[in-house]
Short mmCIF file of the C-alpha atoms (twelve columns), coordinates in Angstrom:
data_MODEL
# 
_entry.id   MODEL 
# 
loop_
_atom_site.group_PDB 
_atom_site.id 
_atom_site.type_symbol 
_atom_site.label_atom_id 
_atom_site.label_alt_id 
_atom_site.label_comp_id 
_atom_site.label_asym_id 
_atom_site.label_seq_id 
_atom_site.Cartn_x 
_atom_site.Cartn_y 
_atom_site.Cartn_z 
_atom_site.pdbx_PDB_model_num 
ATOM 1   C CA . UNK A 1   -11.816 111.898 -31.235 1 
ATOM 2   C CA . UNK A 2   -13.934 113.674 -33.879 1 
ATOM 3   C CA . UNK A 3   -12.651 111.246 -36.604 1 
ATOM 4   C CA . UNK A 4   -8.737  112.733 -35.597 1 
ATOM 5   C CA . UNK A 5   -6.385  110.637 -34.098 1 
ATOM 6   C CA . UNK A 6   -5.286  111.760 -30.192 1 
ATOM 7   C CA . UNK A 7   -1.794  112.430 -30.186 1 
ATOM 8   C CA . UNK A 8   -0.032  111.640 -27.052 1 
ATOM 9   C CA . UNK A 9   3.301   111.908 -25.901 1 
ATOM 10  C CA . UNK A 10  4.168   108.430 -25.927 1 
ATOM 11  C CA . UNK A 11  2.274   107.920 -28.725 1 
ATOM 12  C CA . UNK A 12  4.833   110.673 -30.251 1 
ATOM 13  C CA . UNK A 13  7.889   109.529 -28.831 1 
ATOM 14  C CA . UNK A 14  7.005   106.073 -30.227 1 
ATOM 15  C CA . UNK A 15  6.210   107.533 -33.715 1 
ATOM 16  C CA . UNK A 16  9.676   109.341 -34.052 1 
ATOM 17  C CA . UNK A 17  12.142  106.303 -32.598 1 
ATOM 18  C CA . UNK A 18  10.716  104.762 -35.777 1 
ATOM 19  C CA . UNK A 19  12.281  107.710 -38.002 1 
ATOM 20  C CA . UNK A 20  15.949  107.338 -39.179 1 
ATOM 21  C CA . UNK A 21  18.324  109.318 -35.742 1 
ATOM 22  C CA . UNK A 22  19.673  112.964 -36.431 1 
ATOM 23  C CA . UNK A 23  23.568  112.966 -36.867 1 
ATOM 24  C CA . UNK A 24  26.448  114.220 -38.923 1 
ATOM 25  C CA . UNK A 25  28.635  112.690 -41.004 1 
ATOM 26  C CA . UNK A 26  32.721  113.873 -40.939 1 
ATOM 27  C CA . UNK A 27  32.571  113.634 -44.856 1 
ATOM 28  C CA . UNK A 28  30.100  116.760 -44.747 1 
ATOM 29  C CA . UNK A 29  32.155  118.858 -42.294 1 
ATOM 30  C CA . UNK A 30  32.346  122.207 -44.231 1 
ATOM 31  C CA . UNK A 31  35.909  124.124 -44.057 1 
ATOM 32  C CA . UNK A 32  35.034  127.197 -46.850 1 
ATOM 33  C CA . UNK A 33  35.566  129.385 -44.707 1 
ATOM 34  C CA . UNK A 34  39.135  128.217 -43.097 1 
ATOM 35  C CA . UNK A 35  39.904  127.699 -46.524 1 
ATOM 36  C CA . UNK A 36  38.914  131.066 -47.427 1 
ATOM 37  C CA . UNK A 37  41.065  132.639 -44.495 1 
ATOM 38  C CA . UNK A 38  44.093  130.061 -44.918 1 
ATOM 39  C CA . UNK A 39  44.195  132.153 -48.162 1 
ATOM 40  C CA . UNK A 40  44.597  135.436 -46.878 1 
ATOM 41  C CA . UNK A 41  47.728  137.342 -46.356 1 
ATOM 42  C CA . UNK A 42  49.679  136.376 -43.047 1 
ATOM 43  C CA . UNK A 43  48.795  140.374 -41.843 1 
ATOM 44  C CA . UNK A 44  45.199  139.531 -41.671 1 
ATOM 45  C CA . UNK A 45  45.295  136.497 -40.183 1 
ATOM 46  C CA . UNK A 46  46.984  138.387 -37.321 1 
ATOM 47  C CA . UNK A 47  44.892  141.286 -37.130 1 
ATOM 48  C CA . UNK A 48  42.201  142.186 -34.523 1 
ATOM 49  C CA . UNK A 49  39.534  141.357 -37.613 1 
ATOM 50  C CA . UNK A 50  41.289  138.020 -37.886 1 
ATOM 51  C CA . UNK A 51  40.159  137.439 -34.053 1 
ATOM 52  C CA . UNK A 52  36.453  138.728 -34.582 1 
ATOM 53  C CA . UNK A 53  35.478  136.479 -37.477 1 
ATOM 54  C CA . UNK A 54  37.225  133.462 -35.251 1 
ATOM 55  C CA . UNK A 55  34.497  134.856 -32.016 1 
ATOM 56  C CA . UNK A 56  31.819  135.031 -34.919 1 
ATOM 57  C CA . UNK A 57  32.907  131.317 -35.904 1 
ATOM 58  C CA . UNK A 58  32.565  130.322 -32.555 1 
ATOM 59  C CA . UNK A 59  29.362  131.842 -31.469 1 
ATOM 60  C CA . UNK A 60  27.973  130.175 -35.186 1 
ATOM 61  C CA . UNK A 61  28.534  126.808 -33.792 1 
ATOM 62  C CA . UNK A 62  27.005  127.732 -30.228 1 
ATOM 63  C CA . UNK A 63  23.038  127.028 -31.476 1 
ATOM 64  C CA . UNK A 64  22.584  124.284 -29.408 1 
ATOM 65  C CA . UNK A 65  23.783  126.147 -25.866 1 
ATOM 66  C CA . UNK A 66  22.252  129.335 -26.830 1 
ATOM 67  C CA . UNK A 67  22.277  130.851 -23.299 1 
ATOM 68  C CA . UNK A 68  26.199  129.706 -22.590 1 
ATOM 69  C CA . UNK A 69  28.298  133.176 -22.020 1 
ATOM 70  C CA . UNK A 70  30.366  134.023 -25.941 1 
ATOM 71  C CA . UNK A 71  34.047  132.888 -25.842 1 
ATOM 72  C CA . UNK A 72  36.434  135.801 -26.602 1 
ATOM 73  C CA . UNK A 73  39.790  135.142 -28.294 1 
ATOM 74  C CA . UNK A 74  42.897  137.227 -25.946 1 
ATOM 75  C CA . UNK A 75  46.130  137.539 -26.953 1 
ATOM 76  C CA . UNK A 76  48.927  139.418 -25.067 1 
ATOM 77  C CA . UNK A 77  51.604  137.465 -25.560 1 
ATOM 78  C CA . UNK A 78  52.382  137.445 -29.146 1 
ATOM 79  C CA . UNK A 79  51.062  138.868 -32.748 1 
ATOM 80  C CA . UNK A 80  48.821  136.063 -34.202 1 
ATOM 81  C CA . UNK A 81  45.394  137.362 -34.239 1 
ATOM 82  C CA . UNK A 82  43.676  134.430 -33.463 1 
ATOM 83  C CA . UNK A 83  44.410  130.154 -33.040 1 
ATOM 84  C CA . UNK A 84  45.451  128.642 -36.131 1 
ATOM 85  C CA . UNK A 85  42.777  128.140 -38.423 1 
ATOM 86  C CA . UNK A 86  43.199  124.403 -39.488 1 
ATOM 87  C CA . UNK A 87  39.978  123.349 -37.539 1 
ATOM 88  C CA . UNK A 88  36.223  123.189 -37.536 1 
ATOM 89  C CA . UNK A 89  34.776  125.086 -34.308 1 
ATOM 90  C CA . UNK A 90  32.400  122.353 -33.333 1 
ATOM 91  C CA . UNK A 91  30.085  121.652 -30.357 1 
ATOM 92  C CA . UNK A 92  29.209  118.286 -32.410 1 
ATOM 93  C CA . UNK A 93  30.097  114.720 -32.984 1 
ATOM 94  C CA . UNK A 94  31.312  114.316 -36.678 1 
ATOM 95  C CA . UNK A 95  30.601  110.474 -37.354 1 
ATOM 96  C CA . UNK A 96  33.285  108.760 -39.591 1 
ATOM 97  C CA . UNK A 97  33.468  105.929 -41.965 1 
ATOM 98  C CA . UNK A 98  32.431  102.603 -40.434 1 
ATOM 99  C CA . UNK A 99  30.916  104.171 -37.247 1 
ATOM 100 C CA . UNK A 100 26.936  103.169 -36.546 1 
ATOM 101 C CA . UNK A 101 24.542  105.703 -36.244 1 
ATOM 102 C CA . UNK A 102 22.937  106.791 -33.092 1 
ATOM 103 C CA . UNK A 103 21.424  103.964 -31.410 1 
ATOM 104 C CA . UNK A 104 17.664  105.182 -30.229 1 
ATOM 105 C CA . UNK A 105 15.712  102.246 -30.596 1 
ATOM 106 C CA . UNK A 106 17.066  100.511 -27.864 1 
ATOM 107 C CA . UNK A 107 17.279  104.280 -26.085 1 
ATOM 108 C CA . UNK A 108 15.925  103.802 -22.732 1 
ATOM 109 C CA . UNK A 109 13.541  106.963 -21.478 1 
ATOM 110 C CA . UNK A 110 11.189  107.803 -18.595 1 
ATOM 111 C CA . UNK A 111 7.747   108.961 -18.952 1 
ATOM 112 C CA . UNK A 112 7.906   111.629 -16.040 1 
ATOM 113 C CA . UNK A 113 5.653   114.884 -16.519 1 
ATOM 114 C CA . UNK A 114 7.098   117.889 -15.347 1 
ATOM 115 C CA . UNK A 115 10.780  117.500 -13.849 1 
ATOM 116 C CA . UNK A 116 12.147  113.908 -12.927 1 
ATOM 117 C CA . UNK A 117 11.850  112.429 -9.284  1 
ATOM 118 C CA . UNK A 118 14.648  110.866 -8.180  1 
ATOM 119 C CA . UNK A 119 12.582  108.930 -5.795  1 
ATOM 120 C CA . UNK A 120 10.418  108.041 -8.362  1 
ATOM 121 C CA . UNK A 121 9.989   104.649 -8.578  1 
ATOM 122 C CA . UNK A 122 8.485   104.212 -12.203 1 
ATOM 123 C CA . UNK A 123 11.122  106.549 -13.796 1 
ATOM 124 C CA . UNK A 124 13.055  105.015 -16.190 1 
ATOM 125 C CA . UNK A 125 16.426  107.245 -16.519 1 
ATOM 126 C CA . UNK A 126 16.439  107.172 -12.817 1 
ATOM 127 C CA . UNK A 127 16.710  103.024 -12.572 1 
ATOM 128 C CA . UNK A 128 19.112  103.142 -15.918 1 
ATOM 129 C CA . UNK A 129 21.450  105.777 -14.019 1 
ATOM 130 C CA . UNK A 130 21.386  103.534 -10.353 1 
ATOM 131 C CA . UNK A 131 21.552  100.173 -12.633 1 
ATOM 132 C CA . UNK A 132 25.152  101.937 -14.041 1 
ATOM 133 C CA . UNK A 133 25.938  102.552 -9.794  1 
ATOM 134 C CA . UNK A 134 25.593  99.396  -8.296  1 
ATOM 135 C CA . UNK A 135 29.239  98.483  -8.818  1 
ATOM 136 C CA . UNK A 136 30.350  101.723 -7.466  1 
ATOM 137 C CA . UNK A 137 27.703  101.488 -4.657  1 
ATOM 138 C CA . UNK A 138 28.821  97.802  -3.105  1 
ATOM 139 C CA . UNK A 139 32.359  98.186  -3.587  1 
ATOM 140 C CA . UNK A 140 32.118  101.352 -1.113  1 
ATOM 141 C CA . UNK A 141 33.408  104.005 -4.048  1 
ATOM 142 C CA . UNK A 142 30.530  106.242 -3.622  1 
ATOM 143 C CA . UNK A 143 27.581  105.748 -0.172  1 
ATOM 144 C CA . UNK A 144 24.482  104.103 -0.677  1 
ATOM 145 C CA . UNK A 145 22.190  106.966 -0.950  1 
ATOM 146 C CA . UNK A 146 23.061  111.038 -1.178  1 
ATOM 147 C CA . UNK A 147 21.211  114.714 -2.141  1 
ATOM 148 C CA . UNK A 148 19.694  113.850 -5.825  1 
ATOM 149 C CA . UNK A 149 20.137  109.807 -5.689  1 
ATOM 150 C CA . UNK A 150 20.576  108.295 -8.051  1 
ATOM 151 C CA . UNK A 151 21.057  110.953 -10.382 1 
ATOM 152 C CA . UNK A 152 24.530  112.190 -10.186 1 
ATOM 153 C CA . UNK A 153 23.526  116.005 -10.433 1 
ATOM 154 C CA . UNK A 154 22.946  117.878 -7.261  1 
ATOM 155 C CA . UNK A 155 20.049  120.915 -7.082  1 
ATOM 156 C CA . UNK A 156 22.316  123.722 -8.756  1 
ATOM 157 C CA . UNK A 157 23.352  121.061 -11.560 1 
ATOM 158 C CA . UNK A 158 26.922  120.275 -10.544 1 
ATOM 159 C CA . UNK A 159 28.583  116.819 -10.548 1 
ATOM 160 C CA . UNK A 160 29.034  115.356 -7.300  1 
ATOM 161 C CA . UNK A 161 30.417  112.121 -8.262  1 
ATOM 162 C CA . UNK A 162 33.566  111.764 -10.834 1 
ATOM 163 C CA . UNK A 163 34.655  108.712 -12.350 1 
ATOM 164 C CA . UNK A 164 32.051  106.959 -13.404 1 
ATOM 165 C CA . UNK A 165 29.032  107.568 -16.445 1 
ATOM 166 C CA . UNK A 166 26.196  109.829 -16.315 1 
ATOM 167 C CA . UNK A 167 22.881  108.724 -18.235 1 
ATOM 168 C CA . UNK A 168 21.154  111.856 -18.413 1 
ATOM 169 C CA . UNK A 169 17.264  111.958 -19.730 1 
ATOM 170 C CA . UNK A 170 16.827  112.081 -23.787 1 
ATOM 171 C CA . UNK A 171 14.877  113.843 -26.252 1 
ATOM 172 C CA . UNK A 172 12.199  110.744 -26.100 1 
ATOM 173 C CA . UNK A 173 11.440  111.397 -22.187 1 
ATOM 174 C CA . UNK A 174 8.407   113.240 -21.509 1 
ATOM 175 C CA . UNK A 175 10.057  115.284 -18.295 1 
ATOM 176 C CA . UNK A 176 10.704  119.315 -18.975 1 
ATOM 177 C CA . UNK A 177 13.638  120.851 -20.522 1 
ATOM 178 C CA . UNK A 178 14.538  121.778 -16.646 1 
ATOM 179 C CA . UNK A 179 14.818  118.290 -15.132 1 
ATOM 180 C CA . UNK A 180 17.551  118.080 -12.884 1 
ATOM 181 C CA . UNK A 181 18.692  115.374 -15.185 1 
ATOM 182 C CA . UNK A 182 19.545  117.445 -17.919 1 
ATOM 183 C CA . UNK A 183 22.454  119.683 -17.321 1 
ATOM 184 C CA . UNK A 184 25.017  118.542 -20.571 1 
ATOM 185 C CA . UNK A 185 22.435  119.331 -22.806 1 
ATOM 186 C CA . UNK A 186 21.611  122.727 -21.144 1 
ATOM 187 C CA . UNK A 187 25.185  123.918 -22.287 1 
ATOM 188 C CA . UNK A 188 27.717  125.724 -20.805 1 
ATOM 189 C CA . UNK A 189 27.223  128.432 -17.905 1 
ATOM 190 C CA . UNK A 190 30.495  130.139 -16.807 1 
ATOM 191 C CA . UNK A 191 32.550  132.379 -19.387 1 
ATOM 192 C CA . UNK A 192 35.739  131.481 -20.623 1 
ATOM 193 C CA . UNK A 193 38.490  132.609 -22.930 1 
ATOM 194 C CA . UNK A 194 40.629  131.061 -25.269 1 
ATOM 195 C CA . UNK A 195 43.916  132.774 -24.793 1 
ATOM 196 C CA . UNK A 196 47.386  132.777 -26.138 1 
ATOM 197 C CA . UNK A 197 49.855  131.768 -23.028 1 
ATOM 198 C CA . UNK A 198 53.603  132.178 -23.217 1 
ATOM 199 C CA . UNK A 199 54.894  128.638 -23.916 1 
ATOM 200 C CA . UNK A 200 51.803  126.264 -24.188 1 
ATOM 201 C CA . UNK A 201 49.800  127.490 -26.883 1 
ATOM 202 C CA . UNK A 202 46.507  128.987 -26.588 1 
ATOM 203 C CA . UNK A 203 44.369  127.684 -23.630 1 
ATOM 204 C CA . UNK A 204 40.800  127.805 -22.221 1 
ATOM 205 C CA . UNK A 205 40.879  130.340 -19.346 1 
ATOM 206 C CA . UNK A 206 38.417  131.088 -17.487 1 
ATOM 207 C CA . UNK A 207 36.169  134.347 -17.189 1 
ATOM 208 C CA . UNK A 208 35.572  136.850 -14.095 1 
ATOM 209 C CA . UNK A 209 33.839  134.498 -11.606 1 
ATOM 210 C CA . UNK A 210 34.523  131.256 -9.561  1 
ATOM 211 C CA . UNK A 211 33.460  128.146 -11.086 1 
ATOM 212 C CA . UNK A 212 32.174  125.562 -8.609  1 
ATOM 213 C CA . UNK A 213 32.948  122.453 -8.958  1 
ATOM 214 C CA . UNK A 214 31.262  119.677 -10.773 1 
ATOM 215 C CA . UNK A 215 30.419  122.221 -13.506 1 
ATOM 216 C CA . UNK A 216 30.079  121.211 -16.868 1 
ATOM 217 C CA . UNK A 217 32.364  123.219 -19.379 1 
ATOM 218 C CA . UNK A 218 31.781  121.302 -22.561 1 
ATOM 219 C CA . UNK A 219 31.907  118.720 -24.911 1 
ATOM 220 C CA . UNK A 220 35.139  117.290 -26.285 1 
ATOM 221 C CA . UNK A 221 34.168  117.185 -29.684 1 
ATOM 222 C CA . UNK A 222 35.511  115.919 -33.253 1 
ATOM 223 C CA . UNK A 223 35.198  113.449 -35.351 1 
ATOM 224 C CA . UNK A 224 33.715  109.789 -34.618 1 
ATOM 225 C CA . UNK A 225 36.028  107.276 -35.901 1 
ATOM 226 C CA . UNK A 226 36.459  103.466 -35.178 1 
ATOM 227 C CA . UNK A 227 39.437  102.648 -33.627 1 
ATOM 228 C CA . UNK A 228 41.394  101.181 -36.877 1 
ATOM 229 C CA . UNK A 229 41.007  104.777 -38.278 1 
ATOM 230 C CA . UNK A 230 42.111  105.722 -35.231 1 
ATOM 231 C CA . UNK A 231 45.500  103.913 -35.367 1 
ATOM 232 C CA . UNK A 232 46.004  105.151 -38.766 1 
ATOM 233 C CA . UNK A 233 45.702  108.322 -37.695 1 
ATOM 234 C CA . UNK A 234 47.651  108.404 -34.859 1 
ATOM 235 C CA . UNK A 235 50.591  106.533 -36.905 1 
ATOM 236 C CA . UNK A 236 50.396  109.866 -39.182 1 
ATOM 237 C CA . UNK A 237 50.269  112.029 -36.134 1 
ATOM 238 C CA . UNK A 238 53.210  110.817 -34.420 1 
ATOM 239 C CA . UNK A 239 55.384  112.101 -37.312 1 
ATOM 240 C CA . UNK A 240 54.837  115.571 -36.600 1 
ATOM 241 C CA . UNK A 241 54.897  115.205 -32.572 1 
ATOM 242 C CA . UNK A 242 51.224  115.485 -31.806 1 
ATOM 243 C CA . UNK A 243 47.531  113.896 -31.592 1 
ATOM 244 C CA . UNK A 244 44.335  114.806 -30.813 1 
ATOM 245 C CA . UNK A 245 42.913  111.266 -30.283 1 
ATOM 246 C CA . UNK A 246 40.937  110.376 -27.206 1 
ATOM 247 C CA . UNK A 247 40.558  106.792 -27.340 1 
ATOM 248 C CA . UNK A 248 36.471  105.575 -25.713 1 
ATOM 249 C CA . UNK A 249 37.583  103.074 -23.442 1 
ATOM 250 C CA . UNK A 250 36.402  104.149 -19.991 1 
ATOM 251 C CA . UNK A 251 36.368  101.622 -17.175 1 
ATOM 252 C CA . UNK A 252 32.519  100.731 -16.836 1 
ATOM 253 C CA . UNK A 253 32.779  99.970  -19.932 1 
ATOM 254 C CA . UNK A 254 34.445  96.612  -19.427 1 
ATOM 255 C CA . UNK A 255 36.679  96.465  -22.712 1 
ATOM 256 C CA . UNK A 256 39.926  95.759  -23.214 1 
ATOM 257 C CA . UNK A 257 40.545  97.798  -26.386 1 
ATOM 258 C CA . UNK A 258 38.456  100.909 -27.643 1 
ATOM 259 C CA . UNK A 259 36.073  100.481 -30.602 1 
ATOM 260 C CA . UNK A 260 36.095  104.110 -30.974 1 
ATOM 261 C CA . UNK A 261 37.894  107.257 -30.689 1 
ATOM 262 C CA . UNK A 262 37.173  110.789 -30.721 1 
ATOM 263 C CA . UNK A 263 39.944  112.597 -33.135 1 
ATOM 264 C CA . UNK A 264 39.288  116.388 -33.035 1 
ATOM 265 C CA . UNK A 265 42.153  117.026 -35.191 1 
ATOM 266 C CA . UNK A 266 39.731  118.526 -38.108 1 
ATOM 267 C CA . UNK A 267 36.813  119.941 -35.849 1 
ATOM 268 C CA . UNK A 268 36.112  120.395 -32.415 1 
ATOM 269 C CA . UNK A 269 36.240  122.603 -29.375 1 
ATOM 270 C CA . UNK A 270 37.605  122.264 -25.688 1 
ATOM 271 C CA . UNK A 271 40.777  119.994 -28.153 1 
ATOM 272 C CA . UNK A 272 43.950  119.242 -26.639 1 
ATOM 273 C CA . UNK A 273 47.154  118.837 -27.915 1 
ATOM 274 C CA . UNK A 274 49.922  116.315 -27.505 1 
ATOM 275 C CA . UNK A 275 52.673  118.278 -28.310 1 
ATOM 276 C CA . UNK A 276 56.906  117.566 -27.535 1 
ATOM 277 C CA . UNK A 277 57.445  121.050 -28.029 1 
ATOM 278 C CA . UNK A 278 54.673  123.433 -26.575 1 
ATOM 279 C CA . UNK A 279 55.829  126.082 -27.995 1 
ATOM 280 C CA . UNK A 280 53.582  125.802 -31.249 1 
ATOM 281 C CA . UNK A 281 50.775  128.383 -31.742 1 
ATOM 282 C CA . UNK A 282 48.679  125.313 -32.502 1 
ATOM 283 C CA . UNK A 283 48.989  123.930 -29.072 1 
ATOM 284 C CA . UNK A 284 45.212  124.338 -28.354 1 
ATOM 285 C CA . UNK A 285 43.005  124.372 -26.205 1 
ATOM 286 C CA . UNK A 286 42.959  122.416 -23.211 1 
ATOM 287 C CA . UNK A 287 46.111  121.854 -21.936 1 
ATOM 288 C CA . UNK A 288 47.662  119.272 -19.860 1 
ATOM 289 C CA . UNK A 289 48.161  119.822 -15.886 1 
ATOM 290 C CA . UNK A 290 50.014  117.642 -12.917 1 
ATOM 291 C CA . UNK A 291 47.475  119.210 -11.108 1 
ATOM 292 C CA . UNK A 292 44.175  119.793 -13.367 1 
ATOM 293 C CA . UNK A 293 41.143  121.370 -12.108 1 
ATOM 294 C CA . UNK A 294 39.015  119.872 -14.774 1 
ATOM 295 C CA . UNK A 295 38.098  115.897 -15.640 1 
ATOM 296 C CA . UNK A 296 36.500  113.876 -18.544 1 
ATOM 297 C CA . UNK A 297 33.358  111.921 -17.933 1 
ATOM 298 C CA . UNK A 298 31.174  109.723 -19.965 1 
ATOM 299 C CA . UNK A 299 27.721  110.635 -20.299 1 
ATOM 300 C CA . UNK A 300 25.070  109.412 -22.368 1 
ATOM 301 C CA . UNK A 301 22.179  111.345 -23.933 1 
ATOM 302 C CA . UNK A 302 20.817  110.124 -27.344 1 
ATOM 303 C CA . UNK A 303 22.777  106.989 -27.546 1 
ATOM 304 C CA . UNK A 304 21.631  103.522 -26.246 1 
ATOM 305 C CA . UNK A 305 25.331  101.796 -27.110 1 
ATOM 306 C CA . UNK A 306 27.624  101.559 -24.249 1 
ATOM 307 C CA . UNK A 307 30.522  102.229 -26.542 1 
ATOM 308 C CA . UNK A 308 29.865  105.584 -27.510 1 
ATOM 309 C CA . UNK A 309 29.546  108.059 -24.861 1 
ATOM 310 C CA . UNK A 310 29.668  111.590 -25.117 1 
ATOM 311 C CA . UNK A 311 33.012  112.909 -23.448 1 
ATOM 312 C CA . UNK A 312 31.987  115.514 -21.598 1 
ATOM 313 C CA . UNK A 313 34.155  118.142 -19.253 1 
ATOM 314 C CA . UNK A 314 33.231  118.870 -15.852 1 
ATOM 315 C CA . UNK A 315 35.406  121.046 -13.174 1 
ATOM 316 C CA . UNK A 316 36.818  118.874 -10.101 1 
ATOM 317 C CA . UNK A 317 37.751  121.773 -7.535  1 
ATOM 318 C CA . UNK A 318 36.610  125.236 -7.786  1 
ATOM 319 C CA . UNK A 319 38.109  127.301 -10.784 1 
ATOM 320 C CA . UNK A 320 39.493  130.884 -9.518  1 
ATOM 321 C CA . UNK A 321 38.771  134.191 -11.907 1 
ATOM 322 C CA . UNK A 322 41.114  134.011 -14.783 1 
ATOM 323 C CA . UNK A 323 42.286  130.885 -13.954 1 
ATOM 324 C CA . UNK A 324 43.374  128.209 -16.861 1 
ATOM 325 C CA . UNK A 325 41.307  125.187 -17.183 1 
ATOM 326 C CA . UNK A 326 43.172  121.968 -17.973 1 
ATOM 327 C CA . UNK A 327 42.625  118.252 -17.538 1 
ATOM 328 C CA . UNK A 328 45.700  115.424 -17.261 1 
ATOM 329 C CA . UNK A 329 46.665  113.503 -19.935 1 
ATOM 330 C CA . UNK A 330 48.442  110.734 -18.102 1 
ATOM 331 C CA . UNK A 331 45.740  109.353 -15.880 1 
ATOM 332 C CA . UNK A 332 47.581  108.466 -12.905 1 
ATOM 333 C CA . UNK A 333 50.902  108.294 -13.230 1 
ATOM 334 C CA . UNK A 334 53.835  107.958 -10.065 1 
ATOM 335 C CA . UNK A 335 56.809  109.955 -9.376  1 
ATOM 336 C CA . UNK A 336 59.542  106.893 -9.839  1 
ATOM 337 C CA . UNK A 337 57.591  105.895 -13.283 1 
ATOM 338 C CA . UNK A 338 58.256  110.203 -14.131 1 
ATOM 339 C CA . UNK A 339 62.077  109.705 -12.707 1 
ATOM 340 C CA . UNK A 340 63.124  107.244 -15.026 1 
ATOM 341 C CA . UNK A 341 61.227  108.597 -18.072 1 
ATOM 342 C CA . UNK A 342 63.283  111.808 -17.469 1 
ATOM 343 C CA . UNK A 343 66.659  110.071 -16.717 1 
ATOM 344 C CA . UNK A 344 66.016  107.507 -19.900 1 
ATOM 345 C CA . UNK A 345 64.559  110.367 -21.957 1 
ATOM 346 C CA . UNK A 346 62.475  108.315 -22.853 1 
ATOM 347 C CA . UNK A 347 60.269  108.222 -25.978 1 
ATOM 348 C CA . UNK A 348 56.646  107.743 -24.735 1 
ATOM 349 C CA . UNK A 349 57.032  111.197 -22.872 1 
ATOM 350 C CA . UNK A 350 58.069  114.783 -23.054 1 
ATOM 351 C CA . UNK A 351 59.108  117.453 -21.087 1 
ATOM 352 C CA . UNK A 352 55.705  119.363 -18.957 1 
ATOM 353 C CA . UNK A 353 55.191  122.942 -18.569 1 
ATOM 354 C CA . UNK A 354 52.132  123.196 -16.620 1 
ATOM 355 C CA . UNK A 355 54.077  124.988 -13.905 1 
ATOM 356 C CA . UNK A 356 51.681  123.327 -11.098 1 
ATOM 357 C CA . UNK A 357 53.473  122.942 -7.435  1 
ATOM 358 C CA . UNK A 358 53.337  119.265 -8.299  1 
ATOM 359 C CA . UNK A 359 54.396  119.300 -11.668 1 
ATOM 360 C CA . UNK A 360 56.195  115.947 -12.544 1 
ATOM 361 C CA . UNK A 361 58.095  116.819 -15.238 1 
ATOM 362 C CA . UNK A 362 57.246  115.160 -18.113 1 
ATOM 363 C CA . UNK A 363 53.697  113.698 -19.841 1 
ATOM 364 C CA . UNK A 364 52.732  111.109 -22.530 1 
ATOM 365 C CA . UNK A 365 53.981  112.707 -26.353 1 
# 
C-alpha cells in the first residue's frame, strides 16, 4: 500500500515466532542486594527498615501483575524483621543448565478479535483447551458441557475445575488483554501477607476480604532445572532436613518420571518448605495443611511442550479474612499409611503442625 508493506496481526505474530523466545537464565539471577543485607549487622536485619526494603523487594519483582494488591511483611510473634534473606523474590521462571528454551514455534494460538468465544468454533485455544478435556469428559470426571466450556474459567475468572491443565491464550493470539482466557497472566487480585506464625515459619496469610474460590494466588516460582539437577539437589537438601523441589510430573502428562523440576530454593515466591523441625524462621511461605484451602495446577501460557507447565496456585474453598493459605504436600495420603509412619517413626515423614480438625499427624520430610 503506497510502496509500505501492510502489517497485520498475523502477519506480526508470524514475524516474531521467528525471533529467538524471551526467558531467563538461573546463571543471571542477581543476589547484590541479599548479599548486601546478609552483610549487615543482625540489629538491622531485624528492624522495621529491614521489613520495608524486603516490601520494596517484593513490589520490584511485581512488574508483570502491576494491579495485584502489595504484600506486607507482619511479624508479632518474634524479633526478626523480615524472612530470611537467602532468596530471590521472583514472580519468574529461572531456566537452568540443560533446560530448552520456551517452545513457541510449535505454540498453538487463536486468531479471535476482541475477547475469545468459547463457542467459537474457529478458535484455536478453545479446541487446544477441550482437546486436553476429553479424557476427563468421557470418563465422567467433569460433565460434558458447563458456564464458559471449554475454557476452565468462569465469568469472574475463577477456576471451576481442579485437577487437570489449563491452556490459557498466549502473547501470539490476537484476542484482548481481557479474554476470559487470560486470568494467570492478569496476576494476582486478593491481598495477602507474609507473616511470621508461632511454630511454622512465616506463611502467606491472607488480607481483609474473602477469597472465592478458584482464585488464582500465584505462581510457584524458581529455578528451571532438569530432573538430574534435581536429584542432586535434593541429595544436598536432605542433609539439612529440607527441599524446595516440586518435581513436573502431573497426571495428563502421561510420564512416569519428571524431566523437570521447579527448585525455588535460590528465588521464588509463594515457596514452601519441607522442614522436620518447623520451627526455623526459614520455614517459608506456603505451608503444608491436612486440610489446605489452596491447590497446584498446571497451566500453560507461552510454552508449546507438555513437560513444562507453569505451576500455578489457585484457592479450592473460599479463604476467610486473615486466614492462612496453604496447599498439601502429601497428595492423598490415608489415615492407616499416617498410623504406622507415626508408630515406625518413620524416615520419609515428620511430625505436622497445621493444627487443621483433620490433621494427620505427620507429612513427607
Amino acid at each position: 500500500m503506497g510502496g509500505y508493506p501492510v502489517v497485520t496481526w498475523k502477519s506480526y505474530s508470524h514475524a516474531q515466532r521467528r525471533l529467538p523466545p524471551k526467558y531467563r537464565l538461573a546463571k543471571d539471577l542477581p543476589h547484590e542486594l541479599q548479599d548486601r543485607v546478609n552483610a549487615l549487622p543482625q540489629s538491622y536485619r531485624d528492624s522495621p527498615q529491614a521489613a520495608m526494603l524486603f516490601e520494596a523487594m517484593i513490589d520490584e519483582a511485581m512488574d508483570d501483575e502491576l494491579e495485584a494488591p502489595p504484600i506486607s511483611v507482619v511479624n508479632d510473634v518474634t524479633d526478626e524483621g523480615a524472612p530470611p534473606w537467602e532468596f530471590v523474590y521472583t514472580n519468574q521462571m529461572w531456566y537452568g543448565d540443560g533446560v530448552p528454551p520456551p517452545d513457541i514455534k510449535n505454540l498453538e494460538s487463536c486468531g479471535c478479535v476482541g475477547r475469545c468465544d468459547p463457542k467459537s468454533k474457529t478458535c484455536g485455544c478453545a479446541k487446544r483447551q477441550h482437546h486436553h478435556l476429553k479424557r476427563y469428559i468421557s470418563n465422567g470426571t467433569i460433565p460434558k458441557s458447563w458456564n464458559g466450556a471449554p475454557f476452565v474459567y468462569d465469568a469472574k475468572g475463577c477456576l471451576q475445575w481442579f485437577g487437570m491443565p489449563i491452556f490459557e491464550c498466549n502473547d501470539f493470539c490476537g484476542c484482548d488483554d481481557d479474554c476470559p482466557n487470560r486470568v494467570v497472566q492478569r496476576g494476582r487480585r486478593y491481598a495477602i501477607n507474609i507473616k511470621r506464625t508461632e511454630n511454622k515459619g512465616w506463611g502467606i496469610f491472607n488480607g481483609q476480604k474473602r477469597i472465592p474460590t478458584g482464585s488464582f494466588m500465584g505462581i510457584y516460582a524458581g529455578e528451571l532445572l532438569t530432573v538430574d539437577e534435581s536429584d542432586r539437589r535434593g541429595a544436598l537438601y536432605n542433609k539439612f532436613g529440607r527441599t524446595y523441589l516440586f518435581d513436573i510430573d502431573f497426571h495428563h502428562m502421561d510420564v512416569e518420571e519428571a524431566t523437570y523440576s521447579v527448585d525455588a530454593y535460590h528465588a521464588g515466591n509463594v515457596r514452601f518448605c519441607n522442614d522436620r523441625s518447623f520451627t526455623l524462621s526459614d520455614s517459608l511461605f506456603l505451608n503444608h495443611s491436612c486440610d489446605p484451602n489452596c491447590e497446584i495446577e498446571a497451566c500453560y501460557i507461552n510454552e508449546a511442550s507438555v513437560e513444562k507447565p507453569l505451576l500455578t496456585v489457585f484457592t479450592k474453598r473460599e479463604v476467610e479474612p486473615f486466614e492462612e493459605l496453604s496447599f498439601s504436600y502429601m497428595g492423598s495420603i490415608d489415615d492407616e499409611t499416617a498410623k504406622n509412619a507415626k508408630a515406625n517413626n518413620d524416615a520419609v515423614y515428620a511430625a505436622c503442625h497445621c493444627g487443621s480438625t483433620n490433621c494427620l499427624g505427620v507429612l513427607f520430610s
